[in-house]
C-alpha positions in Angstrom: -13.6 6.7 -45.4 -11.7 9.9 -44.4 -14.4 10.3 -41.6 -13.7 6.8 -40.8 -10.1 7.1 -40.7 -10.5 10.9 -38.5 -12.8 9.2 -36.0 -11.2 6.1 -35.2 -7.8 7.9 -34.9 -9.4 10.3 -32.2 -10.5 7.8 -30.3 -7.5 6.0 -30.2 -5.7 9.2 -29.4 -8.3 9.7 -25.9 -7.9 6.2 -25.1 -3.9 6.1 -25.1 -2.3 6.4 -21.5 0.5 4.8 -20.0 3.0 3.0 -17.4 5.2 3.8 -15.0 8.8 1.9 -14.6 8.5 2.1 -10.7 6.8 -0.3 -8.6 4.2 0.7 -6.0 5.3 -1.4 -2.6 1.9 -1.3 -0.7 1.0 -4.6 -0.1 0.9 -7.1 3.2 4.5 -9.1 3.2 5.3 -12.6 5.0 8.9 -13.5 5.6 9.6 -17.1 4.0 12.2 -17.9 7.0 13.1 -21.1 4.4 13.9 -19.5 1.4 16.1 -16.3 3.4 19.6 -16.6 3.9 20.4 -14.6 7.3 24.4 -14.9 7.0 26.1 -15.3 10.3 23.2 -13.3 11.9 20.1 -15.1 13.8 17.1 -14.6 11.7 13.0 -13.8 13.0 11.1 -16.8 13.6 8.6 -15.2 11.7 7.8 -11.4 10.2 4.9 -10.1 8.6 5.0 -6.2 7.0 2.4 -4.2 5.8 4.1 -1.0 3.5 1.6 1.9 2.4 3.1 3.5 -0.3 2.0 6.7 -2.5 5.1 7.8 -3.6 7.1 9.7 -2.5 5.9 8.8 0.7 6.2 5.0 2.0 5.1 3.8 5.6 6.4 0.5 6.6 4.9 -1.4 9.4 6.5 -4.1 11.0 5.5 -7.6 13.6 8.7 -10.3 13.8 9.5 -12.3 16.6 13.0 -12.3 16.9 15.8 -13.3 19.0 15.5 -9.6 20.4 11.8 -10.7 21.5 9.0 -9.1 19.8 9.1 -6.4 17.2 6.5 -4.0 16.7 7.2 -0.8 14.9 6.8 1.6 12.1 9.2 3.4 9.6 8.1 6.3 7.4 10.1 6.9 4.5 10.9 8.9 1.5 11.7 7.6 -2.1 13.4 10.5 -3.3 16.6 10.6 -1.5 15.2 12.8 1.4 16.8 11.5 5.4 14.6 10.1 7.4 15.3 9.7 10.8 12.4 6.4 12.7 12.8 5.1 16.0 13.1 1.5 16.0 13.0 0.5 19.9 16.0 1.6 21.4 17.9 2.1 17.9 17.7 5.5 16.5 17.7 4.7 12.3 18.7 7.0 9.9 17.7 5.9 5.8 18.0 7.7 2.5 16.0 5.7 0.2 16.1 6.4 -3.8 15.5 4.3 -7.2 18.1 2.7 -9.3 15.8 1.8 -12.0 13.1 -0.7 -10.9 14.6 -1.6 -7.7 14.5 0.6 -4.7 18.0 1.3 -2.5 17.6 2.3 1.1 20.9 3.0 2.8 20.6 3.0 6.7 22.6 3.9 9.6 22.8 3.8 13.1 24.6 2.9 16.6 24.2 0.4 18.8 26.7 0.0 21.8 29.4 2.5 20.2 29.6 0.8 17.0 28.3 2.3 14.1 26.5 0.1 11.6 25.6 0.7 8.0 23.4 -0.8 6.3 22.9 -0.7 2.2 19.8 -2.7 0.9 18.2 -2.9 -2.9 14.5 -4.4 -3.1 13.8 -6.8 -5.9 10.2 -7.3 -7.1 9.5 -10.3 -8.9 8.2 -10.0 -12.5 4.6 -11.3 -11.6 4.5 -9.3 -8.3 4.3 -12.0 -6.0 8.3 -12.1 -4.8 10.2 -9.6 -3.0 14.3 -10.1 -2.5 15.8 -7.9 -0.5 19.7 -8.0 -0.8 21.1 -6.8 2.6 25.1 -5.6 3.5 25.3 -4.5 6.7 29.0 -3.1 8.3 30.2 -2.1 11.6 33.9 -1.2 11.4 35.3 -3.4 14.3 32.3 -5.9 14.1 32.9 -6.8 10.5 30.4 -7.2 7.5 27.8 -9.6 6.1 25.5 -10.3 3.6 21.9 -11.3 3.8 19.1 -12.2 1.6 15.8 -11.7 2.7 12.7 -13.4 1.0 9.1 -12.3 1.1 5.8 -13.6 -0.2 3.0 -11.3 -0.7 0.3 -12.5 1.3 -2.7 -14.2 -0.3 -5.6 -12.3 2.0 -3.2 -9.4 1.5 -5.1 -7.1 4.7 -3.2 -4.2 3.3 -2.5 -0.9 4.7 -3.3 -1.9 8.7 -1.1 -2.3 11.5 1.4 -5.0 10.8 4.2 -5.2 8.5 6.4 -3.2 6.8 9.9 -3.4 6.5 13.1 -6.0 7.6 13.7 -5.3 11.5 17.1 -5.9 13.5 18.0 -9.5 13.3 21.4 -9.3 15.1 22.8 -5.8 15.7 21.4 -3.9 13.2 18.2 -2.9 11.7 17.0 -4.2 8.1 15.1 -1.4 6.4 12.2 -4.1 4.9 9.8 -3.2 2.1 7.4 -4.7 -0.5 5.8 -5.0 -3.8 2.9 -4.7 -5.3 0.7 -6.8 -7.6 -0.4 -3.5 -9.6 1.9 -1.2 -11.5 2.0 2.2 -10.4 2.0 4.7 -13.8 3.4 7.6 -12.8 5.7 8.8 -15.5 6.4 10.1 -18.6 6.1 8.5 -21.6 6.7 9.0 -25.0 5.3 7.2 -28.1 7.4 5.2 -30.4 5.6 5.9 -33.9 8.2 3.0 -35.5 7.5 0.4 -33.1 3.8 1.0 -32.7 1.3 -0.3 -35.5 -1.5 2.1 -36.1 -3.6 -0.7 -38.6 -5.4 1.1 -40.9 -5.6 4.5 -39.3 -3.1 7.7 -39.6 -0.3 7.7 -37.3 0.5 10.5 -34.7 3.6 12.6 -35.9 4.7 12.8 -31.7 2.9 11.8 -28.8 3.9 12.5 -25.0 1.8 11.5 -22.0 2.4 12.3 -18.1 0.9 10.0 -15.5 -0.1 10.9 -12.1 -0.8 7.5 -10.4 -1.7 7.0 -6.1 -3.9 4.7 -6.6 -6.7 4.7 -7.5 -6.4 8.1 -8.5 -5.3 8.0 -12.1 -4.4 11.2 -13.8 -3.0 11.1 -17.5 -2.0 14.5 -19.4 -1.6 14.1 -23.1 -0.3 16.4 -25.9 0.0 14.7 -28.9 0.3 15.9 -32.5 -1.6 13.9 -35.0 -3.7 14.2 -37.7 -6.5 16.5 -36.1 -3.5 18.7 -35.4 -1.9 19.2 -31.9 -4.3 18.5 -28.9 -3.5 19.1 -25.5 -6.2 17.4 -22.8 -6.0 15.8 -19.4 -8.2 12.5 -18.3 -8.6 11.6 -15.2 -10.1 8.7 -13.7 -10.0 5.8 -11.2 -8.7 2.2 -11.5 -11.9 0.5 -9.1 -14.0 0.7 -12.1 -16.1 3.9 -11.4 -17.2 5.8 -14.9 -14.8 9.0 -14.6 -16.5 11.8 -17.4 -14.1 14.0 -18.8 -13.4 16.7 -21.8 -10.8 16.1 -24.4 -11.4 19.2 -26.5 -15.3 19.8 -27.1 -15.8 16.1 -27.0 -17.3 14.4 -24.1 -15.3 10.6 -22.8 -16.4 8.4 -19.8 -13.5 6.4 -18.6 -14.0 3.1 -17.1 -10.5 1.6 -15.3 -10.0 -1.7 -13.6 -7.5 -4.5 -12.7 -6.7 -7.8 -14.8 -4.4 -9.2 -13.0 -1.4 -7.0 -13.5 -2.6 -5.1 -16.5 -5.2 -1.9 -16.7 -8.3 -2.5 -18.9 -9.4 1.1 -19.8 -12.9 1.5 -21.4 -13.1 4.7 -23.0 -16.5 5.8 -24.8 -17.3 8.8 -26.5 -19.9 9.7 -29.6 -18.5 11.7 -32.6 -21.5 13.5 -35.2 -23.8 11.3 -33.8 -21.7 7.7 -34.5 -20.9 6.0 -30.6 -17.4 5.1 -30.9 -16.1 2.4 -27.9 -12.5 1.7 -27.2 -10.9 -1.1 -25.0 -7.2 -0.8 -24.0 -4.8 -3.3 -22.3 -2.1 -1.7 -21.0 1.1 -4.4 -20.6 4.3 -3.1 -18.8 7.6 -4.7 -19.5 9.4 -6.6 -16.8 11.7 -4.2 -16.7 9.3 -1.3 -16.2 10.5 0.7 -19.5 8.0 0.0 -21.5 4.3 0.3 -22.0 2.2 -1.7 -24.9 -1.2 -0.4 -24.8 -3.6 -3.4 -27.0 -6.5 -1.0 -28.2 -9.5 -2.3 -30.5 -11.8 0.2 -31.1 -15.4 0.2 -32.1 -17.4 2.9 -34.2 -20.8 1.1 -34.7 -21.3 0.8 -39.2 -18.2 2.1 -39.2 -16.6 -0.6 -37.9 -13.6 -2.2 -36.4 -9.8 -1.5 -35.5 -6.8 -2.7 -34.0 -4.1 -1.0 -32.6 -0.7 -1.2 -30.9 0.6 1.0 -29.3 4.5 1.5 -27.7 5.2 4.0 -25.5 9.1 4.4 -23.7 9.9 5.3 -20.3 11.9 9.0 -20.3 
């Protein structure tokens, strides 16, 4: 039974990995002119924007017809705070873009005829992926202010990362910084384990447990240090999330990874073989709305040793 008890707990331990609280925006976007609230400004006709994202780094691609005529342009970005100064047609744009928890800000600026406009937006993701809001207040001292509320669907054929979309372009006399959402979480992060929440079933718990996620997908990497009943172990897994067998060392024992989408969640197939017993382990990994926290469903399988359950809850730091 002790064997039992050490095995199944190992396992568990080389299956756990985690979430990330910030979404990844690549995707293809469609304006729903309908459901958008332009203010007092005229709004596209139509927009479509394409954002390649691997954060820090965010490109944003952009086709509207507008009352300006066509718009056809791109905007590369930073997420963490960093300037960056795109040329969208005769407008010269400056953005600082940065998280406030799962929402991204961009702040914008520029000039157009002596007047200088600025222009604050926060991007909204929907919590199944499919909706992004962006919230829009643009001012231009002797021109006034306004709000806007821009509404985008993610495409159903979703031709991601081409030339097309990106982010919100100039509907009167200033530029909307546009972005988008994805339908998969992005896991970068740390994370640590809640041992009170989390329900081990019949198996030892882990005195501490931290992992650190390295997520452009679908590059996965996950470094864990956890401290449990085999002692401390330190070990990194890394793998891919298109369902290619990633093989990998967690101490002297060999695991093959297997990663893929459900939907929004990560299925993780982890296998390994422990004196001589095959030991298999499927995990669901759940992430909150909010993006904070990350339930990883785990039912492991030792062959006559046989069956477990787990939950475990890991929080966003």
């Amino acid at each position: 039974m002790h064997r039992k008890l050490i095995l199944m707990s190992f396992a568990a331990t080389v299956l756990a990995t985690c979430l990330t609280a910030k979404p990844n925006f690549s995707g293809t976007w469609v304006l729903n002119v309908s459901k958008s609230d332009f203010g007092p400004l005229p709004g596209p006709s139509n927009e479509t924007t394409v954002i390649e994202h691997n954060d820090p780094t965010l490109k944003v691609a952009v086709k509207a017809q507008t009352a300006q005529g066509d718009q056809d342009f791109v905007l590369n970005f930073t997420t963490d705070g960093q300037e960056a100064t795109n040329q969208q047609g005769p407008l010269t744009l400056k953005s600082k873009l940065s998280w406030d928890g799962d929402s991204l800000v961009v702040d914008s600026t520029t000039s157009l005829q002596g007047n200088d406009i600025t222009i604050k937006q926060v991007w909204t993701l929907s919590a199944d992926g499919k909706t992004l809001t962006q919230n829009a207040h643009l001012s231009a001292a002797a021109l006034g202010e306004a709000d806007q509320k821009l509404v985008f669907e993610k495409s159903a054929g979703d031709a991601a990362a081409a030339s097309a979309g990106g982010s919100n372009a100039s509907r009167a006399s200033a530029p909307a910084a546009g972005a988008s959402a994805a339908t998969h979480a992005n896991y970068s992060g740390t994370w640590k384990l809640n041992i009170e929440k989390s329900d081990f079933g019949p198996l030892p718990p882990s005195n501490s447990r931290t992992d650190i996620i390295q997520h452009t997908d679908p590059m996965l990497k996950d470094s864990v240090s956890d401290d449990g009943a085999q002692g401390k172990q330190e070990y990194v897994l890394a793998m891919t999330t298109d369902g290619k067998e990633a093989t990998n060392k967690a101490g002297e024992l060999e695991v093959k990874n297997t990663a893929s989408w459900d939907g929004a969640n990560l299925v993780v197939d982890t296998k390994l073989s422990f004196q001589g017993t095959d030991v298999a382990v499927k995990a669901t990994w759940v992430l909150s709305p909010d993006g904070k926290t990350l339930t990883q469903n785990a039912h492991i399988t030792a062959g006559a040793l046989g069956e477990a359950d787990q939950k475990f809850i890991f929080e966003k730091q």
